[in-house]
C-alpha positions, 0 to 999 in steps of 0.5 A: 762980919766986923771984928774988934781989934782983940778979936784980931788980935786973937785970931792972927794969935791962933794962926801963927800958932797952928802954923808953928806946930805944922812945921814943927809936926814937919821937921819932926817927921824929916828929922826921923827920916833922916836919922834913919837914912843916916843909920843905912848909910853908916851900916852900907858904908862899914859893910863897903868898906869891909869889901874894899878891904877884903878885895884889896887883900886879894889885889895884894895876894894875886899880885905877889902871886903873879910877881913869883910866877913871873921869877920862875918863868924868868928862872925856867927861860934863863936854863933853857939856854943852858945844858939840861937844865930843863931836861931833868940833867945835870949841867955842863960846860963840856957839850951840849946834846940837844933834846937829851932828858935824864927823866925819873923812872923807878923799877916796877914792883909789879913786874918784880920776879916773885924771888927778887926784892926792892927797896921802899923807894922802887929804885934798887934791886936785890937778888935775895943773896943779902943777909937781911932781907925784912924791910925789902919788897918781895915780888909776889907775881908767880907767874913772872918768868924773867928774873928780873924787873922791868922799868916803869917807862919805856923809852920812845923811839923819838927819845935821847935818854941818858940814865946810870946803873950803881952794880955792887955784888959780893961772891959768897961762894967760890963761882965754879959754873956757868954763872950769870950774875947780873943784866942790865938791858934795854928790850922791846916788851914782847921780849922781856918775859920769855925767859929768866934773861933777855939776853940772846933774843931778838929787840934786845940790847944787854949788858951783863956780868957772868963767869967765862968759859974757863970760870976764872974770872966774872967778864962783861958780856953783851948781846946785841939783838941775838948776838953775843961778844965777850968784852972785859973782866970784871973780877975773879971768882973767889969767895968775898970777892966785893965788886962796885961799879956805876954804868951810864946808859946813853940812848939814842934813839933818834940815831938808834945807838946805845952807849954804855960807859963806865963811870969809874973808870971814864970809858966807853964799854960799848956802844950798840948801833943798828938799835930798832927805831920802830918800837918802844925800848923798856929798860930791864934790870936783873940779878941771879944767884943768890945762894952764890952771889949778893947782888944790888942794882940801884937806878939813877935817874934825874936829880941821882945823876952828879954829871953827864959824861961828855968827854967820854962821848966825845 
């Protein structure tokens, strides 16, 4: 087929413009999918870098997290080289008793003589000879039969325990019998509900203030396990006689003695030896008389303790 010059002309017209509209059609449709890769990159990148963001805080928190944990472990490695810092004791330059721990215990409202009070904070015992007794817990068990209550822990026979005792009692009435005012003790569990005291029973370790034979003065007294001796007076037995003093309690087991001391006076009272390693010690605390006497027992364990007596100990 021949064509003119016009023809061709026209013809090579049509082509060029076919082809110009394909790759125009081309870019058109590369140019959507571009738009539309960019429009997920823009949402990946802004949720990313939320991530990132969100994942560097928790970098920052846990690294000063791990930062205080490691000031406390330097804190707790440095006091352990220094005495009872890690023992719940007070610290001392006097002497240093290894394994000795002033651990927190309180008195055991549920072992509370049901006529016997506590405070809120379980840690002082009334006798019921206070004037006011209303913001007091009354014991409520009938069928306790020692006048008293039991610690909340006992002391095991691989322990050394240094724990003090604040006695405060005030006579109300002329003392003119046998009066037992006070006790404090250490008792093996089976031994501790027998009676209104543990003193004189077999696995019993005590220490406690009653008037003498001539019933002129209230002594200190002890038994040791079913033995007893009489040690030194303490007061008279007139009415308003007022009486404040704090024992210090050095058990340990370990060398099955007791030492008690007191802290007002910087003495040792007595120290109990041939103390029963085999079994577990609770410490008891009672208190009697109260139409005659009004007596306070107030435990001091851990951070109650100012100092360890060291030089007394010796």
């Amino acid at each position: 087929m021949i064509f003119s010059e016009g023809s061709s002309i026209l013809c090579l017209f049509i082509l060029l413009q076919l082809n110009t509209s394909c790759e125009l059609q081309l870019i058109g449709e590369e140019r959507k999918y571009v738009f539309l890769e960019q429009a997920i990159l823009e949402r990946v990148r802004s949720t990313m870098f939320g991530m990132l963001d969100n994942l560097q805080s928790k970098l920052d928190h846990l690294e000063e997290n791990v930062k205080r944990l490691q000031e406390e472990i330097a804190v707790i490695k440095s006091s352990t080289h220094r005495t009872g810092a890690a023992s719940g004791c007070p610290l001392s330059d006097v002497c240093t008793i290894d394994g000795l721990i002033c651990p927190r215990f309180h008195m055991d409202p549920s072992t509370l003589h049901s006529l016997l009070y506590l405070s809120r904070d379980n840690l002082t015992l009334f006798n019921g000879g206070q004037d006011n007794t209303d913001d007091l817990i009354k014991g409520t068990d009938q069928s306790r039969v020692y006048k008293g209550v039991q610690g909340s822990s006992p002391i095991t026979n691989t322990q050394k325990v240094y724990f003090e005792v604040e006695i405060f009692y005030r006579i109300k009435q002329t003392l003119d019998g046998n009066d037992l005012v006070f006790e404090i003790g250490l008792s093996k569990e089976d031994s501790i509900d027998e009676r209104t005291v543990i003193a004189g029973q077999k696995g019993v370790w005590s220490i406690y203030g009653a008037t003498n034979t001539n019933l002129q003065n209230i002594n200190f007294e002890i038994h040791s396990n079913g033995s007893f001796q009489k040690l030194y007076e303490l007061s008279d037995v007139t009415s308003g006689t007022e009486i404040n003093s704090t024992l210090g309690f050095y058990v340990n087991r370990l060398d099955r003695v007791i030492t008690v001391f007191d802290i007002n006076k910087n003495s040792t009272v007595y120290t109990f030896t041939d103390v029963d390693g085999n079994q577990d010690l609770w410490p008891v605390f009672g208190g009697y008389n109260p139409h005659k006497v009004s007596v306070r027992l107030r435990l001091n364990a851990q951070k109650d303790i100012s100092s360890f007596p060291c030089d007394i100990l010796g």
